[in-house]
ZAMARGU-4260 file (C-alpha; in steps of 0.2 Angstrom, whole numbers, plus 5000, padded with zeros to 4 digits):
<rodrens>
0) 5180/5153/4386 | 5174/5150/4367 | 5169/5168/4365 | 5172/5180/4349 | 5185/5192/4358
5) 5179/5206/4345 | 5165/5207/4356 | 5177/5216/4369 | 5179/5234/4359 | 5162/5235/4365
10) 5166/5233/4382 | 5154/5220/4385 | 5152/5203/4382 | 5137/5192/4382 | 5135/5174/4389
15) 5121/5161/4390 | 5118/5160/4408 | 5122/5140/4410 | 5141/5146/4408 | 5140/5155/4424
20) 5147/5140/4434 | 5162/5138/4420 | 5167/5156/4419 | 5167/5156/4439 | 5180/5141/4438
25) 5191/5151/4428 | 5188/5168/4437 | 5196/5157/4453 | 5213/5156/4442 | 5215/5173/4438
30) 5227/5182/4451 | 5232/5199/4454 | 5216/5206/4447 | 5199/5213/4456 | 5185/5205/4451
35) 5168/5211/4455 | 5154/5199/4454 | 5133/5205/4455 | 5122/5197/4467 | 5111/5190/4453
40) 5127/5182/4448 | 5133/5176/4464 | 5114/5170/4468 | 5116/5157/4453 | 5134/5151/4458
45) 5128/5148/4478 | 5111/5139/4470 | 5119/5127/4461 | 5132/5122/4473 | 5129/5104/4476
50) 5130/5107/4496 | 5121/5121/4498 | 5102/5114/4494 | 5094/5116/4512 | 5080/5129/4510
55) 5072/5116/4496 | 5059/5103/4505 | 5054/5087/4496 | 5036/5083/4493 | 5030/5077/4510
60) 5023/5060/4504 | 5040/5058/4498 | 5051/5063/4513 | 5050/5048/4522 | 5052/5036/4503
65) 5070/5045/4498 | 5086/5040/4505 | 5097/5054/4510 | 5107/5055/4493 | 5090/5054/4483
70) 5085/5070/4491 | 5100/5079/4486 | 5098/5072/4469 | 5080/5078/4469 | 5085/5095/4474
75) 5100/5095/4462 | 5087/5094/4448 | 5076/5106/4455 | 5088/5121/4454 | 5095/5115/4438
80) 5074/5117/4434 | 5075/5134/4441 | 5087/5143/4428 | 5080/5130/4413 | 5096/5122/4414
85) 5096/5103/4407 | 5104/5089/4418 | 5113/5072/4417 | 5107/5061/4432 | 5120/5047/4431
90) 5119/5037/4446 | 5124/5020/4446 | 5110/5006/4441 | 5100/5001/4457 | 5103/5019/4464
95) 5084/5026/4462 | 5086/5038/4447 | 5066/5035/4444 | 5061/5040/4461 | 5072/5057/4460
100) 5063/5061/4444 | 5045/5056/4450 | 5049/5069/4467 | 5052/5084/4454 | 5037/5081/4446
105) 5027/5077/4460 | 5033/5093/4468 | 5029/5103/4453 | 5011/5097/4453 | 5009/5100/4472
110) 5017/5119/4468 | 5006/5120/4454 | 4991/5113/4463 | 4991/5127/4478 | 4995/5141/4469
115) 4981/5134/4456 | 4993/5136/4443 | 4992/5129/4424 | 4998/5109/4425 | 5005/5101/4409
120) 5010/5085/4407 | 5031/5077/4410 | 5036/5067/4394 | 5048/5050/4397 | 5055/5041/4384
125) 5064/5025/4390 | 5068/5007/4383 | 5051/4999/4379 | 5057/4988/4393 | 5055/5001/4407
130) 5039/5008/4402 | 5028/4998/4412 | 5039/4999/4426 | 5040/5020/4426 | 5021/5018/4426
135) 5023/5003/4443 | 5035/5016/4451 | 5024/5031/4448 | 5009/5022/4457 | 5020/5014/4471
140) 5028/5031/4477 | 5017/5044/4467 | 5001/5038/4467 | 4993/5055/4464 | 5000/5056/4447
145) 4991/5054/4432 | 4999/5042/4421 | 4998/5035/4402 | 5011/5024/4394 | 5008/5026/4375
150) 5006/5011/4367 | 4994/5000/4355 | 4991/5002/4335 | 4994/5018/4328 | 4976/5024/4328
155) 4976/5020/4348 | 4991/5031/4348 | 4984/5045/4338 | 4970/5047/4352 | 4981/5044/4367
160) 4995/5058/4361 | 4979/5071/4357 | 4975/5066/4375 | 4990/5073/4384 | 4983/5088/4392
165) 4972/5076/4405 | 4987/5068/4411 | 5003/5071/4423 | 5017/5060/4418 | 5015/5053/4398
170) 5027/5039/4398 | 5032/5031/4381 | 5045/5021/4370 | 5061/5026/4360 | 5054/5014/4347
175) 5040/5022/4347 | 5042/5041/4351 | 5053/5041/4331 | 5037/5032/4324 | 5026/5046/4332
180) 5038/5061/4331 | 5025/5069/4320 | 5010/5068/4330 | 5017/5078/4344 | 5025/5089/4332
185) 5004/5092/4326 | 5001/5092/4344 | 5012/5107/4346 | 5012/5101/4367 | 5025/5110/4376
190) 5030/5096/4390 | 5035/5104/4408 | 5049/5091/4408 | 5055/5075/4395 | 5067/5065/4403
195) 5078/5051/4391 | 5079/5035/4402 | 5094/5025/4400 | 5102/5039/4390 | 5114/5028/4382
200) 5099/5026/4367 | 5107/5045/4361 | 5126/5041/4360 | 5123/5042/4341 | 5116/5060/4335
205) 5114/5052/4320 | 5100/5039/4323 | 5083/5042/4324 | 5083/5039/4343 | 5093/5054/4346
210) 5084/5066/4333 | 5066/5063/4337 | 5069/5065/4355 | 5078/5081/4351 | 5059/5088/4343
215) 5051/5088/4357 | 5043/5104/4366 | 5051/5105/4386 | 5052/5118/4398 | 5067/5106/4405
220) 5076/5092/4398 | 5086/5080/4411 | 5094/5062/4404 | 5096/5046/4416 | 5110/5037/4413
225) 5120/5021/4425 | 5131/5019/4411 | 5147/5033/4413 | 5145/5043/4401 | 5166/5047/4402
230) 5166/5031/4389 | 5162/5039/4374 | 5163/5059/4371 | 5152/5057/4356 | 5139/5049/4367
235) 5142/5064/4380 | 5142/5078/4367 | 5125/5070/4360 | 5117/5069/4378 | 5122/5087/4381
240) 5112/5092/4363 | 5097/5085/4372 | 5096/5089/4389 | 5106/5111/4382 | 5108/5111/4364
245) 5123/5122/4359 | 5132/5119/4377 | 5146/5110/4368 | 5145/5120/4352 | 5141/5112/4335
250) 5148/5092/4335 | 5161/5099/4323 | 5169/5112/4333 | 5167/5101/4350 | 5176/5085/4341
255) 5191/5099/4336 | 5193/5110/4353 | 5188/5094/4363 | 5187/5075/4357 | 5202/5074/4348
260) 5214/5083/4357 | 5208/5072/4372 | 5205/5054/4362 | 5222/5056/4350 | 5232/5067/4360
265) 5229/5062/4379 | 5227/5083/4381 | 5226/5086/4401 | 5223/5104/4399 | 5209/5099/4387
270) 5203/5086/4399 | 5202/5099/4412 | 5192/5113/4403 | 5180/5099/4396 | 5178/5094/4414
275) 5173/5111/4421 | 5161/5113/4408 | 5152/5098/4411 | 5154/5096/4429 | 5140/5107/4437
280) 5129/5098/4426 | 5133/5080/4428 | 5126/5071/4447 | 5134/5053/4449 | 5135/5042/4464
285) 5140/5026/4463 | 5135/5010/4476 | 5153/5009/4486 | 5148/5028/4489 | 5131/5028/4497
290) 5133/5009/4500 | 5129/5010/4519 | 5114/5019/4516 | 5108/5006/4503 | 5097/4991/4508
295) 5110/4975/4505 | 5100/4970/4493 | 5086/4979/4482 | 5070/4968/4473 | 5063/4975/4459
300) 5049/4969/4449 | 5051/4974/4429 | 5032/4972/4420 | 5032/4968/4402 | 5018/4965/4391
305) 5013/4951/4379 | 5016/4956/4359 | 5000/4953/4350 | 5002/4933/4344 | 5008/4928/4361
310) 4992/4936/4368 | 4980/4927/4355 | 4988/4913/4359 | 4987/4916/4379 | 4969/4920/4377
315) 4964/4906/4368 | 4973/4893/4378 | 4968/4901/4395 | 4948/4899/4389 | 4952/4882/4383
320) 4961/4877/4399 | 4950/4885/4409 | 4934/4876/4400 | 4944/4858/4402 | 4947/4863/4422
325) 4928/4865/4425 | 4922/4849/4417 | 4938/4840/4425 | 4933/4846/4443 | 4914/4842/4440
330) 4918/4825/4435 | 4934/4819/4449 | 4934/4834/4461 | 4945/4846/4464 | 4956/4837/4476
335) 4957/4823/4461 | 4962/4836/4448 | 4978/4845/4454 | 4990/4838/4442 | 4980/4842/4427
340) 4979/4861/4435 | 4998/4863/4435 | 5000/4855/4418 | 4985/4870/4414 | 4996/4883/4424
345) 5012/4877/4418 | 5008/4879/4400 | 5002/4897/4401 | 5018/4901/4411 | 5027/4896/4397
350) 5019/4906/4384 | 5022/4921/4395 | 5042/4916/4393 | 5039/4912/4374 | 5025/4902/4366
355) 5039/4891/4356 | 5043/4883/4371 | 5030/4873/4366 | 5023/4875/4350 | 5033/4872/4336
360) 5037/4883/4322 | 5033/4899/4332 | 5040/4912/4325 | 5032/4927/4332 | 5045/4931/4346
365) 5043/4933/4365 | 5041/4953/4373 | 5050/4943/4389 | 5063/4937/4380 | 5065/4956/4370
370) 5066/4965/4387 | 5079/4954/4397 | 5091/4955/4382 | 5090/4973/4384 | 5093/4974/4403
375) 5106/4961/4401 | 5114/4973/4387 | 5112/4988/4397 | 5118/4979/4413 | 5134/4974/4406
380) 5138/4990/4399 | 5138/4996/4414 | 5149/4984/4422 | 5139/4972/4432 | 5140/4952/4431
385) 5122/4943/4430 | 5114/4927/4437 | 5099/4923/4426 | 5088/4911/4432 | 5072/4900/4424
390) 5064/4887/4427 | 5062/4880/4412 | 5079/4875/4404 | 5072/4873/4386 | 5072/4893/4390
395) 5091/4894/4390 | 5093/4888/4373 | 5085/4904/4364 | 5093/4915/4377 | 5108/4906/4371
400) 5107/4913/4353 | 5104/4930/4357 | 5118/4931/4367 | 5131/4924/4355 | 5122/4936/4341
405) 5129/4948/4353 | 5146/4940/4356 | 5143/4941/4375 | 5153/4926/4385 | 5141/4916/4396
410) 5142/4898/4406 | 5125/4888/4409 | 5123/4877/4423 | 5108/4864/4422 | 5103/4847/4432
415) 5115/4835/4419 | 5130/4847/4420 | 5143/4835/4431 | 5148/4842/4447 | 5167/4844/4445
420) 5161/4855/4429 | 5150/4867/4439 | 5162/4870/4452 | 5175/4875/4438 | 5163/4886/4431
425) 5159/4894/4446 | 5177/4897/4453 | 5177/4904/4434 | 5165/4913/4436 | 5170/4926/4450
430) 5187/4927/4445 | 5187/4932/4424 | 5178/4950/4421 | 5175/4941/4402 | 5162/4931/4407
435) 5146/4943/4411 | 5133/4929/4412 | 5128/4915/4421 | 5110/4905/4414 | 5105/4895/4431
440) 5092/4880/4431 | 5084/4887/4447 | 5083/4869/4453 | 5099/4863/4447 | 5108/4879/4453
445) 5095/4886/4467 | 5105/4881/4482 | 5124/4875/4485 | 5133/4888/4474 | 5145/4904/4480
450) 5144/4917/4464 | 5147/4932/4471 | 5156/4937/4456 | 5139/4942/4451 | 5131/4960/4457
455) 5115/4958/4448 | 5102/4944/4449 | 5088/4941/4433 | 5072/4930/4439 | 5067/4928/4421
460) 5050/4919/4427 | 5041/4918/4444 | 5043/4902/4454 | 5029/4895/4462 | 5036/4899/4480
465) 5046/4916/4486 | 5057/4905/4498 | 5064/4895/4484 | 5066/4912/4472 | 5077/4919/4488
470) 5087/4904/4489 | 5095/4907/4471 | 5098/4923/4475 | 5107/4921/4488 | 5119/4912/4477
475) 5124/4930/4474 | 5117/4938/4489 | 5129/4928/4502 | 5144/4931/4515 | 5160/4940/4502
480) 5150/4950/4493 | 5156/4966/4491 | 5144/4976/4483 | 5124/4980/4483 | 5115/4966/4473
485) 5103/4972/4462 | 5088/4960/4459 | 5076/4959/4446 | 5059/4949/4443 | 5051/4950/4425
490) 5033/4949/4426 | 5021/4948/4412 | 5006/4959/4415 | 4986/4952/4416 | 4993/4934/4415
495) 4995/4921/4428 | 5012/4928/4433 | 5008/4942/4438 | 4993/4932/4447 | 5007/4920/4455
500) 5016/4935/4462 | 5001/4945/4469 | 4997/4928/4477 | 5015/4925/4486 | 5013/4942/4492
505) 4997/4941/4500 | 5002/4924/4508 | 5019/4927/4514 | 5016/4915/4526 | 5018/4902/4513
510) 5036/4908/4509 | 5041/4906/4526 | 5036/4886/4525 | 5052/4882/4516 | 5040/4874/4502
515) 5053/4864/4489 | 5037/4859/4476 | 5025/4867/4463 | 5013/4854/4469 | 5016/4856/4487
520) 5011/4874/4483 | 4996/4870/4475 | 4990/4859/4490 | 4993/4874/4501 | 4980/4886/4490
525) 4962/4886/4489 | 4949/4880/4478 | 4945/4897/4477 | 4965/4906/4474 | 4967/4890/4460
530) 4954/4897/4449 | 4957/4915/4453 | 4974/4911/4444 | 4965/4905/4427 | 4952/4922/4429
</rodrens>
């Protein structure tokens, strides 16, 4: 039990109350004595048992949103919350860890709001890659919540961080939270919960990640995780500092009594008493669990923002293109001037991927490319084979060096690769685990191809029609596969993708037409949805 055994001439010992559920593991293998347990005690043991959650409702706007293991995930935090006990929510990827954090939040302000009790803000910290997309979930399925995702210069992030108090859900970066650690420490805020996304980012104590995160002031600390934590115990002793510091003593004494006995000596016992510690406070489903309650597939749409050259450089062409359009329209029509509005369109697509595409010597990277590297990264830490699709090939070729920085095997299929080569790559493909990533030319490899080897599908940039955006997907998505298909679409924000998206959504009708062109798209919009694209 880790206890100083002196303690018992007193005849008492003391323990923090998150060992209840351990020490009631090891009451069970005690026989041949009478034990008597107090109803305060028992209360906590029956509360946290993961069956046992029916007296707690979910937030009404939510009860019809979560799926049936989402709720018991929501109400798993919530009694965790109601002892101030921290929590690892380590569902696999695709499984809705978001949602079940944004219910215990909502459900606090709702509490909060009735009984006209005080309401403080909930801290995130997440990839940068996700923050725009916890701010797109919290309007889709919480729309009541108050929402700020820190961001801009430093003097932008002084003023937003003093503003905290006015909002529901702050939402900011691990980048960024260790460059502003001391602003919240001036702050002196005390969060009602901070949450670490994609808690991987603390499997070193050591870095700046883990330590700044650990500074913050909460009421309750839960981390999100699809990557099993059961791969590292440094990485699970360092989440457990976050979410109850001292749960798994100092590092030293957890890396004696625990890690090495376990790593070096294969120690079952060990194993075991590890296990029991950490069990009540660990939730992990993964998809062959809940897989019939799972849509077949799941779309999601991952928003990232332009850095501060690539804007400049959208800004300017998007006036000059849209200067150029006018006096092109005025002069031929707009039924004459079609090909010279793709070539407008086209270009400001491709500095949304990464202005170098076309201009040469560009140097000042791509917030796209930065985001897909890390959901690929995270993606394949957690087991899952990815189709990337583009449609611009040139696109390939700087994905390309970032993955072999990162030594990760990939195949590339594009309109000059022979036929007999693609089918070897696809057979490939499926059948060696080695090989995590496939880069598609979404014309080249849109239709005709059986990959599902692949569990996870990347749109790296929006085509002009959904139809055709489906088809790839359904390389994956397709009779043998065994598994849910996760799919995500990287979407610039205030640029034309995001314009080009809100547009297929509103004419769904278009999708349905089977369109195989850019151009034949463009004939089925109006004068009126063209310029819109170029406001």
């Amino acid at each position: 039990m880790d206890i100083d055994y002196e303690e018992l001439s007193s005849g008492e010992i003391k323990l923090p109350i998150n060992r209840s559920l351990y020490l009631n593991e090891l009451l069970k293998g005690i026989k041949g004595t009478e034990i008597t347990k107090n109803s305060k005690y028992k209360e906590i043991i029956k509360d946290i048992n993961k069956e046992d959650f029916e007296e707690i409702k979910v937030p009404d706007k939510l009860n019809d949103v979560l799926r049936y293991y989402q709720k018991t995930g929501f109400k798993w935090l919530k009694i965790l919350d109601r002892y101030k006990f921290g929590g690892v929510l380590a569902d696999d990827m695709g499984l809705g860890k978001t949602v079940q954090i944004l219910s215990l939040i909502v459900d606090y302000i709702e509490n909060n709001e009735s009984n006209n009790g005080e309401r403080r803000a909930s801290l995130v910290v997440s990839p940068s890659s996700l923050t725009l997309n916890w701010q797109n979930e919290a309007e889709k399925f919480a729309g009541g919540l108050k929402t700020l995702v820190i961001r801009g210069t430093l003097n932008e992030r002084k003023r937003q961080i003093q503003d905290i108090d006015n909002y529901d859900l702050v939402i900011t970066s691990y980048d960024l939270l260790k460059r502003d650690i001391d602003l919240y420490k001036e702050k002196a805020y005390k969060f009602r919960f901070v949450i670490a996304d994609e808690a991987q980012y603390l499997k070193n104590s050591n870095t700046q990640n883990a330590k700044s995160i650990k500074k913050i002031n909460a009421d309750t600390r839960f981390a999100l995780t699809g990557t099993p934590i059961e791969n590292s115990l440094a990485e699970l002793w360092s989440i457990f500092d976050f979410i109850m510091p001292g749960y798994l003593f100092t590092y030293r004494k957890f890396k004696a009594t625990y890690e090495m006995p376990i790593v070096k000596e294969n120690d079952q016992k060990v194993t075991k008493k590890l296990k029991m510690l950490i069990e009540p406070f660990v939730l992990r489903r993964n998809k062959k669990e809940v897989l019939t309650e799972l849509p077949e597939k799941t779309i999601t749409i991952l928003n990232n923002e332009m850095n501060e050259e690539q804007r400049k450089i959208y800004l300017s062409y998007l006036a000059r293109a849209k200067q150029e359009l006018s006096e092109q329209i005025e002069i031929n029509g707009y039924e004459q001037s079609h090909i010279q509005i793709l070539a407008a369109l086209t270009r400001l697509r491709q500095i949304c991927c990464h202005p170098s595409l076309f201009i040469e010597g560009y140097k000042d990277g791509s917030s796209k490319m930065d985001q897909c590297v890390e959901i690929l990264e995270d993606a394949i830490d957690s087991g899952h084979k990815i189709l990337l699709f583009s449609g611009y090939t040139a696109m390939f070729e700087l994905l390309e060096q970032e993955l072999k920085k990162r030594n990760i095997k990939y195949f590339k299929l594009i309109g000059s690769t022979k036929v007999d080569d693609r089918m070897k790559m696809v057979d490939e493909f499926n059948e060696n685990s080695d090989v995590k990533v496939f880069l598609i030319s979404l014309k080249a490899g849109g239709t005709g191809l059986n990959l599902t080897g692949a569990d996870m599908v990347i749109h790296y940039d929006p085509w002009w029609n959904v139809s055709t955006e489906n088809q790839a997907t359904d390389r994956a998505y397709r009779i043998g596969q065994k598994n849910n298909v996760q799919v995500y679409k990287l979407i610039t924000k205030n640029s034309i993708e995001e314009k080009i998206h809100e547009l297929q959504e509103k004419k769904a009708s278009l999708a349905n037409t089977m369109l195989d062109t850019k151009t034949s798209f463009i004939n089925e919009l109006s004068k009126e949805d063209i310029l819109r694209l170029f406001e």
